[in-house]
N, C-alpha and C positions, 0 to 999 in steps of 0.2 A: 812110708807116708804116715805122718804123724797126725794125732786130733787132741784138740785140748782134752784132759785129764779130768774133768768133767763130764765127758760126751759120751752120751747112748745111743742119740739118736744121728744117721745119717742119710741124707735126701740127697740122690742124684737125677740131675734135669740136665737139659738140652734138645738141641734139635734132634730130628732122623737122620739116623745115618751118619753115625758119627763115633759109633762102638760104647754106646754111654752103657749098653744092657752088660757086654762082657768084661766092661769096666768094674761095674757093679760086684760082680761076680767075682772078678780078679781082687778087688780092695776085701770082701768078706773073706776068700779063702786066705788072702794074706795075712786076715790079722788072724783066722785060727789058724794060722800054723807060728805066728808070734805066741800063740798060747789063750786067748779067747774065746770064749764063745758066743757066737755069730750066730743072727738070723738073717737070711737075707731074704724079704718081699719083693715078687714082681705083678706088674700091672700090666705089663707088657702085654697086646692082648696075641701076638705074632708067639708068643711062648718061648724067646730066643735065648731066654735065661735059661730053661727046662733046660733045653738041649744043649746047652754048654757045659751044664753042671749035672744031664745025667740023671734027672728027677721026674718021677710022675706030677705033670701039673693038675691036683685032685681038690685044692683049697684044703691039705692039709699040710703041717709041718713035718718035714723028714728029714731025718740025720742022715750026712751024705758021708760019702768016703774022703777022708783025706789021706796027705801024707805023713808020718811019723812027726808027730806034733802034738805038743801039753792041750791045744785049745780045742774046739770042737765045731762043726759046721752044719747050719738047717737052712733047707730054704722052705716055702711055701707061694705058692698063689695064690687068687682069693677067692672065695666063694660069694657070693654078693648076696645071693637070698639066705645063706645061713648067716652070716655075716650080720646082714639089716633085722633078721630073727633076733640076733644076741643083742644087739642093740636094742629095740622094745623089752627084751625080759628083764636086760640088766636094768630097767627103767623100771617097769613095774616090780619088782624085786623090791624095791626101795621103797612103796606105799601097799607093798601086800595083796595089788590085785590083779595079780599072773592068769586067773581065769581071764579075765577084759585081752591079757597077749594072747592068749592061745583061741581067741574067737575071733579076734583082730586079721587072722591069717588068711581067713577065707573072704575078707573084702578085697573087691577089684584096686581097689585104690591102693594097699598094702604091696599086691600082687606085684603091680606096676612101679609101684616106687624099689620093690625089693628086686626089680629082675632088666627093665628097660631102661630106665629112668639114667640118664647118662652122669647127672647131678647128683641120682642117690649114690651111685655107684661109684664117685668120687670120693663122697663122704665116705662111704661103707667101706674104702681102702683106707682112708684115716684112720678109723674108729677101729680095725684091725691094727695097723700099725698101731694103734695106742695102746689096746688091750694089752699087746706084747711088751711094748715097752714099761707099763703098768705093772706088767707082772712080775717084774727085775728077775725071772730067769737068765735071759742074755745081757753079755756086757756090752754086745753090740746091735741093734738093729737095724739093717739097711736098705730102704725101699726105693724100687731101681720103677721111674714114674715114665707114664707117655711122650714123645717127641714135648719140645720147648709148646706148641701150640696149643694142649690142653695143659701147660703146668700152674697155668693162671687159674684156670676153670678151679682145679685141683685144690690150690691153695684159698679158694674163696668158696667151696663144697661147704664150711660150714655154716657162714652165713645167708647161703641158701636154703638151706633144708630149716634152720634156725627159723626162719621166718613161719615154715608151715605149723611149729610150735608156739607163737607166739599167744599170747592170753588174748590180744586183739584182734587178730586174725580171726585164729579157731573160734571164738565166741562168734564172732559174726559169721561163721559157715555152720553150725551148727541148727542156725535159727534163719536163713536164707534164702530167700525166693531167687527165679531167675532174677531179677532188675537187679537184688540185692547185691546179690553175685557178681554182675557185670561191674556193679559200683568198686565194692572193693578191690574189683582187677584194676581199676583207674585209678589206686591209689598205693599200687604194689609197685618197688624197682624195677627194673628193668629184667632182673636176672631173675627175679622171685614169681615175675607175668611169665615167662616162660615154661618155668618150671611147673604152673598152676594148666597153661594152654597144653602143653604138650600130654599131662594129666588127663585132662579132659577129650582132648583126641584120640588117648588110648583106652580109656572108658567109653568112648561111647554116651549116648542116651542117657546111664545111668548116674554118670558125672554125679547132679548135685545130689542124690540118696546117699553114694556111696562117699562123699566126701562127706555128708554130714553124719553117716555111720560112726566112720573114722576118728572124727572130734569126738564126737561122744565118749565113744568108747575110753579115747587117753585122755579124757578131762582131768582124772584128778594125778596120773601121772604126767603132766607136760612139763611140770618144775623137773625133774630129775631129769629126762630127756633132753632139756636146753642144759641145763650142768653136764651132762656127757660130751653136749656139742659143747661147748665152751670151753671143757677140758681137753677135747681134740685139737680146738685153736690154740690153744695156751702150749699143748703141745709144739706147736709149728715154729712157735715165734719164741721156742725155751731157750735159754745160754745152753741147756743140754743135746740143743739140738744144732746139726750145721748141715748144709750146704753144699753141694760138690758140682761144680757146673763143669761139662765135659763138652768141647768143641773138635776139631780136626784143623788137619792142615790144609785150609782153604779160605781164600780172603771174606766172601761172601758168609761161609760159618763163624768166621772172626765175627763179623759184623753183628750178627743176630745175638752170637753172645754175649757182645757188649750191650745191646742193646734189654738183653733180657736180664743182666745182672743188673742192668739199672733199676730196670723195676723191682726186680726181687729187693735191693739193699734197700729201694725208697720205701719199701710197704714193709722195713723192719724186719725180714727176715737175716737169718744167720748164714750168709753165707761165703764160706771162706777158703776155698781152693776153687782152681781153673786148673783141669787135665786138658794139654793141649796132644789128643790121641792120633791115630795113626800116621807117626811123621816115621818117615823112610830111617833105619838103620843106619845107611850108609851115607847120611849125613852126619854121621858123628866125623869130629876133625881127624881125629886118630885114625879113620882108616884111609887104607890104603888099597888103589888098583893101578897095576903095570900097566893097563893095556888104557890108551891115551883116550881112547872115544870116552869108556867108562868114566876116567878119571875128568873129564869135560862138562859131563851130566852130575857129577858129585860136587864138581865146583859151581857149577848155574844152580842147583838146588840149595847147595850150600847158603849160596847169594840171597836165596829166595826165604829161605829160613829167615836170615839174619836180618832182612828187611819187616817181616812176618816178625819177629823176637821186639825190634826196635818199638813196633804198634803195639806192645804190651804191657806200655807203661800205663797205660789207665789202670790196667788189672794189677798189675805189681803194688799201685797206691794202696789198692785194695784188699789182694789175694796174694795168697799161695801158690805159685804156678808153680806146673810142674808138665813135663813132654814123656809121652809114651810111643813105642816102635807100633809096626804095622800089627796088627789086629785080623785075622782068619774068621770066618762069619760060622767058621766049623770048627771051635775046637772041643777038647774034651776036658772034663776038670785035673786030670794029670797035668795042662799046659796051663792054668788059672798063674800057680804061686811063681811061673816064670813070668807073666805077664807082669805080676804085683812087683815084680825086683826089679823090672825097665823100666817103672814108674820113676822119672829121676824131676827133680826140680832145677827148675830153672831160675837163677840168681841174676 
């Protein structure tokens, strides 16, 4: 499986249940045993990746075991309170006033954005992913993301959190009575009132103190904080970056993927293969069984493939396809780079 010659960065989405985590997993070790070296990220919060590839999921980087190969292999999880940590200092870092982060720690408001907050924690796996790919240690980095229903949430994590940094916002919480308060909730999006409500339910009573702590405190670093969020998006929507949308062999998971690459291509993202995963082996033409019931069942699925194959011209205008065999919900990373070789593309 090939990626333009530019590319660091790789995003795999899809629904549940559909093998997109041990995909993930199978595409990183494959390209370190081509001779790269691989990060691969999961969010996965079910830890399905850990267990395939054999890793403590601790939110730090570990070099894994491969097989005899030039390239080399890490995975990590994410930590989301250290995580949302590095994110404030990298910020303050940049006007010199790290005392204001390490005070900032002990607000409720902090607390919550860095450990509940479903939005920060979106963000806070970008802002990881960016770090790494930032850092051009790896030639590859690959973050294997939540079922297709949070990949929207995921991709729009900056322009949420963005807002709580804006100049007009935080000024106005800063200096805010309750009325004042209510006012600017009525004049927040949609995604940005939730984010601000759900805050305030998790604080408690002390809501507007601890939120106008907060402003204070990152007044004179909020430029550099919205330039890290901005640099996250810029990340998402780079030519360096692409796309891997991963479905199954089932009409109803056709359906949602087409449906979701639509929105992915309309809102400008990169993305450019469709793994069509766990399709039965013994639909391939070449084989063969003596025994007539079997060979019955290989020709009706066959049929159902090639009907399945035919509804894939939208994707072909599009994308890259490609068909992978059945998928084991238990394997171990010795079975990864045989997985990466059944990855065969579909013409």
């Amino acid at each position: 499986m090939k990626f333009q010659p530019q590319t660091k960065t790789i995003i795999f989405i899809g629904t549940g249940g559909v093998g997109k985590t041990t995909t993930a997993a199978a595409i990183a070790y494959g390209k370190a045993m081509e001779g790269y070296k691989v990060l691969v990220i999961t969010i996965d919060p079910s830890k399905r990746l850990a267990q395939a590839m054999n890793f403590t999921p601790n939110g730090k980087v570990q070099k894994l075991p491969t097989l005899k190969g030039k390239g080399s292999l890490y995975a990590s999880t994410i930590n989301h309170t250290q995580v949302f940590t590095d994110f404030l200092e990298k910020a303050s870092q940049k006007t010199e006033v790290e005392k204001d982060a390490k005070a900032i720690y002990k607000n409720k408001l902090f607390k919550q954005l860095s450990t509940k907050l479903s939005q920060s924690q979106d963000f806070t796996t970008l802002f990881y992913l960016y770090n790494h790919v930032e850092s051009k240690v790896y030639d590859y980095v690959i973050l294997d993301t939540p079922p297709a229903q949070h990949t929207l949430s995921f991709l729009n994590a900056p322009e949420k959190i963005a807002v709580l940094f804006s100049d007009e916002i935080s000024s106005w919480f800063r200096i805010s009575t309750d009325e004042e308060t209510s006012l600017i909730k009525k004049v927040l999006n949609q995604g940005s009132l939730k984010v601000l409500n759900v805050l305030q339910l998790l604080t408690g009573s002390e809501f507007l103190n601890e939120l106008k702590s907060f402003f204070d405190r990152i007044q004179t670093w909020q430029k550099p904080l919205r330039d890290l969020i901005y640099d996250c998006q810029r990340l998402l929507v780079s030519p360096k970056t692409e796309f891997v949308l991963v479905t199954n062999f089932d009409q109803h998971k056709f359906i949602l993927a087409k449906e979701l690459s639509q929105r992915i291509q309309s809102d400008g993202y990169n993305l450019t293969h469709l793994i069509i995963n766990m399709v039965p082996d013994w639909l391939d033409e070449k084989t063969e069984y003596k025994h007539e019931t079997i060979e019955s069942f290989r020709k009706l699925y066959q049929s159902t493939f090639k009907n399945m194959t035919r509804q894939l011209s939208y994707f072909h205008k599009h994308l890259n396809v490609y068909k992978s065999y059945n998928l084991s919900q238990n394997l171990s990373h010795a079975d990864l780079f045989k997985i990466y070789n059944q990855i065969h593309r579909i013409d």
